[in-house]
N, C-alpha and C positions, 0 to 999 in steps of 0.2 A: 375209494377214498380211504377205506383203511388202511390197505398196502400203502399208499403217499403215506398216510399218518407214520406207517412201522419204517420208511426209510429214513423220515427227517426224525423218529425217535432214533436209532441206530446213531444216526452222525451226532443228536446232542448227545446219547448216552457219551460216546466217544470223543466227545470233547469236554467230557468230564474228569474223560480219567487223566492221571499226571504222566506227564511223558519221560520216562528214565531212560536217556537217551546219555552218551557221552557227557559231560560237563564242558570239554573241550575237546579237539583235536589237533596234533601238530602235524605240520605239513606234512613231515616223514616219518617211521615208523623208528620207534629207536632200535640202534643195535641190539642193545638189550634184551633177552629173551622175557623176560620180566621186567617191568615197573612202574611207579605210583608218584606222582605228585600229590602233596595233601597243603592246605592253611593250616600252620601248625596251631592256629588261636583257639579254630573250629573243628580243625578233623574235618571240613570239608574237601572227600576227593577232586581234583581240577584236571587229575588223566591220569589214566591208567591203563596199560597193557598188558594182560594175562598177569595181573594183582594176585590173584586167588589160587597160581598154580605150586602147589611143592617145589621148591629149589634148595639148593644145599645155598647156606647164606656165608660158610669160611667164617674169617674171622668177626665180622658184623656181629657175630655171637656176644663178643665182650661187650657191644653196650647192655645187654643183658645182665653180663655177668658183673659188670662194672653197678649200676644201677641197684640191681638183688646186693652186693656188698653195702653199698653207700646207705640203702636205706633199712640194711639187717644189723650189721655190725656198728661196734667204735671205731671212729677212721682211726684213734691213736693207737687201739690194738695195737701189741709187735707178733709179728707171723714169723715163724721159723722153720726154715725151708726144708723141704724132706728131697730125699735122694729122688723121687719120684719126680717132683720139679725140677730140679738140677738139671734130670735128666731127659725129658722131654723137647722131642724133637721141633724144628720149624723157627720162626722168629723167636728171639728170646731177648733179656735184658741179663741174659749171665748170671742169674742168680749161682748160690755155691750153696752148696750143702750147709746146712745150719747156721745159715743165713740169717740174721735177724733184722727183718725190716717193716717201718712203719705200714699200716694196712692204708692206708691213701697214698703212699707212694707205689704199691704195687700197682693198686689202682689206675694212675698213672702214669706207670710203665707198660701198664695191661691197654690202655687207651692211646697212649704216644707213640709209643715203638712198636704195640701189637703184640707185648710177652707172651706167647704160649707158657713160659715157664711161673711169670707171674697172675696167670689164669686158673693152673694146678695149688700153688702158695695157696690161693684166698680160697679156691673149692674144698682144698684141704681142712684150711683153717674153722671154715664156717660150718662143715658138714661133715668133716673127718675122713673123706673119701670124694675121689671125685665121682663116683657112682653114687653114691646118696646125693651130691649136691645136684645134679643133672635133676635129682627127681624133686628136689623142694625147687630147684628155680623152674622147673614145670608147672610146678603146682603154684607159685607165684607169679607167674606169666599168665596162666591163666585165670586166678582169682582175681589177682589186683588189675593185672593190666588189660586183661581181656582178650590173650592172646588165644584164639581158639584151632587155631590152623598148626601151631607148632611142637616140635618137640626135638627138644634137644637132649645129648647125650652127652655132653663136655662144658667146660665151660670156656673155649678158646675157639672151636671151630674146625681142626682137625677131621679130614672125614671120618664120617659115618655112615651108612648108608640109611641109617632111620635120624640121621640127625637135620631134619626139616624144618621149614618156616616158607612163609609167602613174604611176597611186598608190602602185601598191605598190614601182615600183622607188625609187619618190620618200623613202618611209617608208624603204627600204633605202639608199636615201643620206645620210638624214639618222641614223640609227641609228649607221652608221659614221662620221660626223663628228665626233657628239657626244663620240665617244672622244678627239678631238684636244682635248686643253685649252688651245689659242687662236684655236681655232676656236669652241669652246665659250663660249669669254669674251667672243667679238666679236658671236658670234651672238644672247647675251642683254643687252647693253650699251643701256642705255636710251638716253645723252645721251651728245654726244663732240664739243668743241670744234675747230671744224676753219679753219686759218689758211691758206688757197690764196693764190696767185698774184694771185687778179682774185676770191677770195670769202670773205670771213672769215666766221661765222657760228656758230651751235650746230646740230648735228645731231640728229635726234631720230630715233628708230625706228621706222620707218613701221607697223608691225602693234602694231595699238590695244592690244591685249591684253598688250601689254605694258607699255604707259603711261596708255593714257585710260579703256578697258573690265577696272575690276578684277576679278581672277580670283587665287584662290590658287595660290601655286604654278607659276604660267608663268614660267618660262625661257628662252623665246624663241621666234624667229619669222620665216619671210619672205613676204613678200605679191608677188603677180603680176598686172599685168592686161594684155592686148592685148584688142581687140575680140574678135579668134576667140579667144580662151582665155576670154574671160570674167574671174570675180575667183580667183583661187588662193589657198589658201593653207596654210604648213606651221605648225604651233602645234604647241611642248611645254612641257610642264609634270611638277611634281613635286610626289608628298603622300609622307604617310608610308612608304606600302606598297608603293606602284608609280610607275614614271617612264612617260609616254607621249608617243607621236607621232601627230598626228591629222596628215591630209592632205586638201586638201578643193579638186576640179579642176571650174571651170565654173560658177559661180552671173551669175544676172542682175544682184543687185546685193551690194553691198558688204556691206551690214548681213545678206545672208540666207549671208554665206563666213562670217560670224562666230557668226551661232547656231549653223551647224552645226557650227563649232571646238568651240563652248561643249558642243553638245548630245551629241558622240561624248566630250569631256575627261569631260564629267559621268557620263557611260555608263560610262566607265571606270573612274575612281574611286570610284562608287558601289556595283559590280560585281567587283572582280579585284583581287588583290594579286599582289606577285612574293614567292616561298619559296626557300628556300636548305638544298639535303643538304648539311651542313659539310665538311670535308673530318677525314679520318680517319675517317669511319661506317663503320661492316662490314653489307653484303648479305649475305645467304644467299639465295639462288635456289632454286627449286621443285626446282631438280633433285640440290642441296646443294653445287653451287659457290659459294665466297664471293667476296665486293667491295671492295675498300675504299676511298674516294674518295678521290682524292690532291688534289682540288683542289675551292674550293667550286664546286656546282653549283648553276644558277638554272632553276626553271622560271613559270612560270603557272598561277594558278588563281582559281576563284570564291571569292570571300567566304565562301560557305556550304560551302567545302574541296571541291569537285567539282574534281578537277585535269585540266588539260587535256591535251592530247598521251599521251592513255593511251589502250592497245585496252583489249579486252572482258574482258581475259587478266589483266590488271591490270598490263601493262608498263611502266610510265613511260617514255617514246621521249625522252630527251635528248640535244641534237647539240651536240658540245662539239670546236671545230676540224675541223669538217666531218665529222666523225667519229661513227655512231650507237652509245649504250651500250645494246647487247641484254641488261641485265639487269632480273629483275622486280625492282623496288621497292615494296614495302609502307611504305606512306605514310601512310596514317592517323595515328599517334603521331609519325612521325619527324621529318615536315619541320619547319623550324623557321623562323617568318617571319621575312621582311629587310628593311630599307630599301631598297631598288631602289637602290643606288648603287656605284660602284667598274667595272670595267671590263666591256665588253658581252660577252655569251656568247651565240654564235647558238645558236638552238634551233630545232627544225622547225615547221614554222607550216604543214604541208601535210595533219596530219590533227587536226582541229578538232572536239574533242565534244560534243555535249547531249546529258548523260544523260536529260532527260526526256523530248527524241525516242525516241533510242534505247529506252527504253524502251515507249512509246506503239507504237514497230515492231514491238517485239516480240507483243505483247497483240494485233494486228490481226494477225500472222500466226499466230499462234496458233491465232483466232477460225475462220479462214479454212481451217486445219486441220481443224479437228471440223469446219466448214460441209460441207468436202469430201468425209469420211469418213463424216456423216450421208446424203448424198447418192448416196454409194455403197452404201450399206447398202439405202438405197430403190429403186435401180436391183436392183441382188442377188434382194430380196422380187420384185420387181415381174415379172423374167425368168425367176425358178422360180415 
């Protein structure tokens, strides 16, 4: 009787614990050697493929660098261009030696066209070198935005061989950008007439999916390429119910960085919304402590109401200011869907559910249960 006792304690213990299993899977594996789908509202991951491994990111780096200006600097600053920028190799906007231009228009020359040259301008400007500035936008990638996996050496993307970053911290950079709303305007700006020194022209947005490959709903984009990085790139978009960031590090060529844009947005969308507990709703807890939300709260979930970041227990794990609310929510009737829009709410993206895994674990351990208790019973006959 004990033994019976310790097997069906095993299976409840283990059907206690929360199952962090994929969020999703898409039929196929992407090209992409690297990447991440996130809810840009929540920071809840929806997929991801080798998220966490070092890649060289190219130019992806400028939203970085773009971001670190926007919210260090005066955009009306005037920067005045050193030989050094002039002269730097790769995409440019033709700056000229003693250049003098606005620091939001570099910005968005940095973000449109991809300026290596207007990448060197504002490193210059902000940190007097572009080796100083690599080390304060380090030290601001990781303080503010939480980037812990990166570290760059430029501020454009030019290889390195120590100039690193993963998907996920990439999705995490871009997630807190998109809260700056002139970061946000620059980042989806299709067309933007630009009057230089030695280059008049119209600029256009180098990631298709913004101008040439229609797509609903995309809002912007940066593309990346160095030979060793391969093609990169960051693509968001927006439908009714959910805002996303796909991030996608390493394809052979150009057109297979874009299905996989296309092939994780569609995954998403077709898949997850973002929901919203209002603010003033009253919890009561199992234990008869009550709740009341002071503020709205966002999480993720499937289509078909499976909500994500819950244990077995039926918690809802939501992280609001770094902060976890250990209270259970009963979700079914309450939540009430939202537009994915208005200011971002981190949420924990660290325990990731399928309920029909989970479920399937349970049933095989189950199975394995009786298998083992049949088996002891035959041993038992067999030695009396």
């Amino acid at each position: 009787m004990k033994r019976l006792s310790f097997y069906f304690i095993a299976i409840i213990i283990i059907f206690s614990i929360e199952t962090k299993a994929d969020a999703a899977k898409l039929d196929n594996e992407l090209f992409s050697e690297s990447g991440i789908l996130i809810d840009t509202v929540t920071g809840q991951v929806l997929y991801e493929q080798n998220a966490d491994r070092p890649m060289y990111p190219a130019s992806l780096t400028k939203v970085a660098t773009a971001i670190y200006a926007i919210e260090t600097a005066d955009l009306d600053e005037i920067v005045t261009v050193s030989a050094k920028a002039r002269n730097v190799e790769g995409t440019r906007v033709y700056l000229e030696e003693g250049e003098q231009v606005p620091l939001k228009r570099l910005i968005q020359g940095l973000l449109l066209n991809s300026g290596n040259d207007a990448g060197v301008a504002i490193a210059e400007h902000i940190s007097g070198s572009s080796r100083q500035f690599a080390r304060d936008l380090n030290n601001y990638l990781e303080k503010k935005v939480g980037m812990g996996d990166t570290n760059f050496t430029n501020a454009h993307g030019l290889f390195n061989q120590e100039h690193v970053t993963t998907a996920a911290d990439l999705a995490k950079l871009t997630q807190y950008a998109l809260q700056n709303s002139t970061f946000k305007e620059i980042f989806g700006t299709e067309q933007l007439d630009w009057n230089g020194d030695s280059w008049s022209t119209t600029l256009y947005h180098h990631h298709k999916m913004v101008r040439e490959i229609p797509y609903e709903g995309i809002t912007g984009g940066k593309t990346g390429y160095v030979d060793e990085s391969g093609h990169t790139l960051i693509t968001t978009a927006e439908r009714e119910n959910i805002s996303l960031i796909a991030v996608t590090l390493k394809t052979e060529t150009q057109n297979q960085a874009y299905q996989d844009a296309i092939a994780l947005l569609d995954y998403g969308f077709e898949n997850f919304k973002t929901s919203i507990i209002p603010s003033g709703k009253e919890y009561v807890s199992p234990d008869g402590s009550s709740y009341t939300v002071e503020e709205d709260l966002y999480f993720t979930e499937t289509k078909s109401g499976a909500v994500l970041n819950v244990g077995n227990d039926g918690t809802l794990k939501i992280k609001q200011n770094d902060k976890l609310l250990n209270t259970a929510f009963s979700l079914d009737d309450e939540a009430d869907n939202k537009q994915s829009s208005g200011d971002v709410q981190k949420a924990s993206s660290s325990d990731k559910v399928d309920q029909q895994s989970s479920f399937s674990t349970i049933v095989v351990i189950f199975l394995i249960g009786l298998v083992l208790l049949f088996f002891r019973k035959l041993i038992k006959r067999a030695i009396t």
